[in-house]
N, C-alpha and C positions, 0 to 999 in steps of 0.2 A: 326471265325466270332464273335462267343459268347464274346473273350477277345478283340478284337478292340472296341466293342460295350461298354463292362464294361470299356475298355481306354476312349473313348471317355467321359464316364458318370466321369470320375474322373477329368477328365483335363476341368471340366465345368466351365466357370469363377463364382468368385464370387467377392461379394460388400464387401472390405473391404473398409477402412478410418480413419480419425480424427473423433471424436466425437467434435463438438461445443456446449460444457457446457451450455454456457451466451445463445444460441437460445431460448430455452424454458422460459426463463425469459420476454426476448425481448417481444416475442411474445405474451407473456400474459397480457403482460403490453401496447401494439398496441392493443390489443380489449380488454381491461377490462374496464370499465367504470368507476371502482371504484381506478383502479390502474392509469389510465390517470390520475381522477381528483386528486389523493394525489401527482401524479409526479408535476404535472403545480401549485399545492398551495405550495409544498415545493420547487419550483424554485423562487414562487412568494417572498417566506416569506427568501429567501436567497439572491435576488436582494434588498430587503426591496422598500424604495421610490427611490432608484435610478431607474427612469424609462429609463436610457440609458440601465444599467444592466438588465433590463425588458426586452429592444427588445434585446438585444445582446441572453436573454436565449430563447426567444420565437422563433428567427431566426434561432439558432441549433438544438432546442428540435425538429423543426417541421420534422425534416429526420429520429427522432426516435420514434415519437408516431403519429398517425393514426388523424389529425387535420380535413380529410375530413370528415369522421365518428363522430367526438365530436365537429362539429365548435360550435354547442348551449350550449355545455358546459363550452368549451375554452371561447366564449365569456363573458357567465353567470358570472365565477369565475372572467373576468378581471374586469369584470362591478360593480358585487356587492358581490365580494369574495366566491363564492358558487352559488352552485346549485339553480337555483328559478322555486319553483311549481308555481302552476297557479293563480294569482291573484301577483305575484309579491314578495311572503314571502320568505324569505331562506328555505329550506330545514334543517329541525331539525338533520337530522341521516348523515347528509352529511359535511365532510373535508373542515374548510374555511380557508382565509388568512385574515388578518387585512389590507392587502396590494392590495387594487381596485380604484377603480375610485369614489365609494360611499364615503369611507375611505378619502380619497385627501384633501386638503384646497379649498374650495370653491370661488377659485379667478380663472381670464378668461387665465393667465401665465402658471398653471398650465395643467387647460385644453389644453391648447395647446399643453403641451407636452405632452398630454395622447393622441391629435388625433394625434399627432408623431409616436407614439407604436404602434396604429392601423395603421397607414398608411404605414409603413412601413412594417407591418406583413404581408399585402393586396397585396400590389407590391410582397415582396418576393414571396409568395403563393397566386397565382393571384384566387386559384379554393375559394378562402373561400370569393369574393367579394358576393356572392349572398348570404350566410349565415350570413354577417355582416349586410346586406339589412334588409335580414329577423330579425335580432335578434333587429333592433332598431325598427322594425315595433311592434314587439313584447315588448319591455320595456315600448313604447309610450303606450301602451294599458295597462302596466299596473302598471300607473303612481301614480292612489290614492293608491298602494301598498307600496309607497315610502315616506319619510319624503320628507317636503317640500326643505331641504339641499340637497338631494340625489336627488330631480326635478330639481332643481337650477343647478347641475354641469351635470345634463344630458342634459340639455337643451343647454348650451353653448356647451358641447362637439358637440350635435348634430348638431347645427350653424357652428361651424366650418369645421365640415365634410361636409355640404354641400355646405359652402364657399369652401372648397379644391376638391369639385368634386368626392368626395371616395364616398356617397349616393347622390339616385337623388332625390328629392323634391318630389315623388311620395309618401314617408314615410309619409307625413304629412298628410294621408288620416286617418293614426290611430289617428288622432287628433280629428277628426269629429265623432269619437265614441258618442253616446247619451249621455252616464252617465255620460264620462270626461267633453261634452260640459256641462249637467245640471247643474253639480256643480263648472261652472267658473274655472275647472285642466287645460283644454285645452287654454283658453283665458291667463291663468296668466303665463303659459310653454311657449306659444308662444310669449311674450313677452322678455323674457330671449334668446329665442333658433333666433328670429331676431335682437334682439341688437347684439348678438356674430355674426349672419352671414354678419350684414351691417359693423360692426365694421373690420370684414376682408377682404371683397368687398367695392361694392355699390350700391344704392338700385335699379340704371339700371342691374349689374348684378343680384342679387335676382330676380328683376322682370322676367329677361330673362328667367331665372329658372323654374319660378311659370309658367311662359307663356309655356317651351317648353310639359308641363307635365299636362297642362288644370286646373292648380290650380290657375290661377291668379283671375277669377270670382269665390273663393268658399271662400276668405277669411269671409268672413260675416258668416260662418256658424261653426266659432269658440263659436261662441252665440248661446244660444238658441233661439227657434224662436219669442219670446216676444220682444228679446232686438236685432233683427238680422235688425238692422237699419245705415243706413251710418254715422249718426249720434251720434248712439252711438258707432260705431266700430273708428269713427274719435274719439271723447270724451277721451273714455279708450287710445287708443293707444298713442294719442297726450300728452295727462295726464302723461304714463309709459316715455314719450321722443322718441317718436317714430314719430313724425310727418311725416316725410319721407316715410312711412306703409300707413299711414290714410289717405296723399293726394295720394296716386300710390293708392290706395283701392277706394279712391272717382271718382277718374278718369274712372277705370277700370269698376263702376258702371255704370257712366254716357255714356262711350262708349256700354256698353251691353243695357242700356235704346233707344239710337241712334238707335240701331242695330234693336232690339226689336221694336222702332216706324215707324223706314224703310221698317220693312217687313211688318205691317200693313197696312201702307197707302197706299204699293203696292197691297192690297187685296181688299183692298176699291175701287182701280181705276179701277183693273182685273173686279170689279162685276159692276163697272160704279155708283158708288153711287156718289148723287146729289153735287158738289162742296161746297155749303154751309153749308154741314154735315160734310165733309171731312174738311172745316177751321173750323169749330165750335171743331171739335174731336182734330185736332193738337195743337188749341191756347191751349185748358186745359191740352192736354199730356206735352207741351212745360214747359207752369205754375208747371205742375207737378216735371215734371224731372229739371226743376229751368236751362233750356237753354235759350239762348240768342237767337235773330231775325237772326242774322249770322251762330248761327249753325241751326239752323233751317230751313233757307234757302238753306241750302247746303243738308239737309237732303230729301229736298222735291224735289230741282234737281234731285239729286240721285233717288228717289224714282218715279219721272217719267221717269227719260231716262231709267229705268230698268221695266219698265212696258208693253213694245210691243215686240217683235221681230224684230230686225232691218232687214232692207234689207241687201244684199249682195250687190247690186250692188252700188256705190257708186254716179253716178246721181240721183239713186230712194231715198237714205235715206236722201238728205239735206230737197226734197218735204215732206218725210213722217215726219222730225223731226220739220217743219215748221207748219204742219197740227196735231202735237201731242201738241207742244206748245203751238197754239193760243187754242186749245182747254182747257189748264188748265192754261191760263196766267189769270185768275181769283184768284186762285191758289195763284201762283207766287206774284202777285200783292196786297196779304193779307198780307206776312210775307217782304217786302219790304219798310217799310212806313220808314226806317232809312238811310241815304246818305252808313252808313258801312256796312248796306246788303246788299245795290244795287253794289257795289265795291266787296263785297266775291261771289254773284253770277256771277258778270264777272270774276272776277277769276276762279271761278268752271268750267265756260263755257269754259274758254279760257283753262284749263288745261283737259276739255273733250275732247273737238277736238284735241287737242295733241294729246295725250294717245288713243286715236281711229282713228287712222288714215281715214276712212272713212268722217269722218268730217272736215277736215280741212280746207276744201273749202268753209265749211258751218256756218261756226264763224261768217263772216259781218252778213251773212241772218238771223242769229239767233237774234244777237245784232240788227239789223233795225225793226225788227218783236217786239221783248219786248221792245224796247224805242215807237211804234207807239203803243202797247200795256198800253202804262200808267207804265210797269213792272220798266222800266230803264229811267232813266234822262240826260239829257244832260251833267248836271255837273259830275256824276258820269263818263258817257262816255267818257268825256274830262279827270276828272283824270284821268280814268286809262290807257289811250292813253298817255298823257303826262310822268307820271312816277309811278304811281300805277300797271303797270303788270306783272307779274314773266318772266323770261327768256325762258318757256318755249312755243318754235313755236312764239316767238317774231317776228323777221323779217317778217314774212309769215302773222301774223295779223295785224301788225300795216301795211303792205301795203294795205292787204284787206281793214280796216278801212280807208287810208286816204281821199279818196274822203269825205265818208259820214261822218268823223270828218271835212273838210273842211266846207263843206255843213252846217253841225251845228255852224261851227263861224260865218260863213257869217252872219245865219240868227240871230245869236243873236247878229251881230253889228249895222245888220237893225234897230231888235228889240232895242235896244240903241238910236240911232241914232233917231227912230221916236220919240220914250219918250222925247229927249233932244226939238226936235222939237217941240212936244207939249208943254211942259215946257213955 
């Protein structure tokens, strides 16, 4: 028993093998910090400015050193050849290259082929898209740390990135930092970082941009709050060759103004305040915000057809929108004194009932109600019957209309007719 026992203890398997030399190497050099950054600066400083050589090394090395772990470094080095503390300075005790993005010729050819580098390291190694995110959130912040040459090519780089879709427009919140806005970093970067994204796009795409991300209302606040006026943010940009920026910024204003006097005057009607307060309040907002009788009148349509609860039932809401009417065609009949208001509110009316099906019956009744109102004119009615109305529920109103556009020639052939008579 004893010697099966000591057989069994000798025939115990054991671990032999190859020994793998290079592992220990590898491996120290995937977590070392300091061994990352001297591999990716002596790949850098051996690619020199061929930046094809650039991604061809950045797209091999990444299967041998740890890119998830270092992406703020990996970026750091390509950006500004080294390591950067905080406020944007290189790092003293740290391994650089001459060979960055800081380093580059400061023309928009070049950049382009530096967001090539990035853009293709991002595709290959899809996991560093949110560390690239971060690292430009991070340089924008710390931009008075940089010459105005190393602003200038970060700025374009950063246009072109978000022309090619690699960052979203959300980065430009590190612009609206205090300090960059006080001292005009952020107003003079963002003229560089849109010239480069309109010059790859166009200023509908940017816009779309700026919109999907809630940045299209925040341009004004590149300025500080002394100079955060449409007029001076038009001035400056228009000035830089930016027209394209200053009218989509003036628009974008004047639509949040709309917006902003829409929801008021629906507050004034909700607590029933007296109509002659409510034209006194619009004429000055209108004066204010430098609109027209056309949009004004469109704004104020709006702003009573959204002031009740409509019925559900579609007999009950032509009465209820007949009896909301006459009660603010006061209203109605302040911002109408021009033939091209009275024309944009038939149009508004006529594309209400459209788009609200419940109303579509209720188009004549509205139109006979504000022409007996004083609101709407003959002439007007007659254009837009004749060939002023959009396409939309055309058929469906100009039948409703025909009678009572009948009705109005008749009587103004009358009215002719007796004139000639007296005559």
């Amino acid at each position: 028993m004893v010697s099966f026992m000591s057989n069994q203890k000798q025939q115990k398997p054991t671990l032999t093998g190859q020994r793998f030399k290079t592992r220990k190497r590898d491996e120290k050099e995937r977590f070392d910090p300091t061994l990352f950054q001297e591999s990716i600066v002596q790949g850098l400083n051996q690619s020199g400015s061929d930046l094809e050589a650039v991604a061809k090394f950045l797209d091999s090395t990444g299967g041998k050193l740890d890119y998830r772990r270092y992406a703020e470094t990996l970026f750091d080095i390509l950006v500004a050849g080294g390591m950067l503390a905080p406020g944007g300075t290189l790092s003293d005790d740290m391994t650089r290259t001459e060979f960055c993005l800081f380093t580059a010729p400061e023309d928009l050819e070049t950049m382009q082929a530096y967001a090539q580098v990035f853009n293709k390291l991002i595709r290959r190694y899809k996991y560093l898209e949110k560390g690239f995110e971060d690292e430009i959130k991070k340089l924008l912040l710390f931009l008075k740390g940089f010459t105005e040459s190393e602003r200038n090519k970060l700025a374009m780089l950063t246009g072109i990135l978000l022309a090619n879709g690699n960052i979203s427009a959300s980065i430009l919140n590190s612009l609206y930092n205090e300090n960059l806005v006080k001292e005009g970093v952020s107003a003079a970067f963002a003229v560089k970082l849109f010239k480069s994204w309109i010059h790859e796009k166009d200023i509908n795409s940017v816009a779309g941009s700026l919109r999907k991300v809630g940045m299209d209302n925040r341009l004004m606040e590149l300025f500080p709050a002394n100079k955060r006026s449409c007029e001076h943010f038009s001035k400056y940009f228009t000035d830089a060759g930016l027209k394209e920026l200053s009218d989509f910024a003036r628009n974008q204003q004047s639509i949040g103004a709309r917006k902003e006097l829409q929801k008021e005057l629906q507050e004034q009607m909700a607590r029933g305040d007296p109509q002659k307060e409510i034209i006194a309040f619009t004429k000055e907002e209108m004066k204010k915000a430098n609109l027209s009788e056309q949009a004004m009148i469109n704004i104020i349509w709006t702003s009573v057809m959204s002031s009740v609860e409509w019925n559900k039932k579609e007999e009950l809401v032509c009465e209820q929108a007949i009896k909301l009417l006459k009660q603010y065609s006061l209203l109605l009949k302040a911002f109408t004194s021009q033939g091209l208001s009275e024309l944009s509110l038939l149009l508004k009316i006529q594309e209400y009932c459209y788009d609200n099906i419940h109303f579509m019956k209720a188009f004549q009744k509205i139109v006979v109600l504000l022409y007996k109102a004083d609101v709407l004119s003959e002439e007007a009615i007659l254009k837009w019957y004749n060939d002023a109305h959009v396409t939309k529920g055309k058929s469906v109103f100009l039948e409703q209309m025909k009678k009572f556009v009948e009705w109005l020639k008749s009587a103004e052939e009358e009215s002719e007719s007796e004139e000639e008579e007296t005559d």
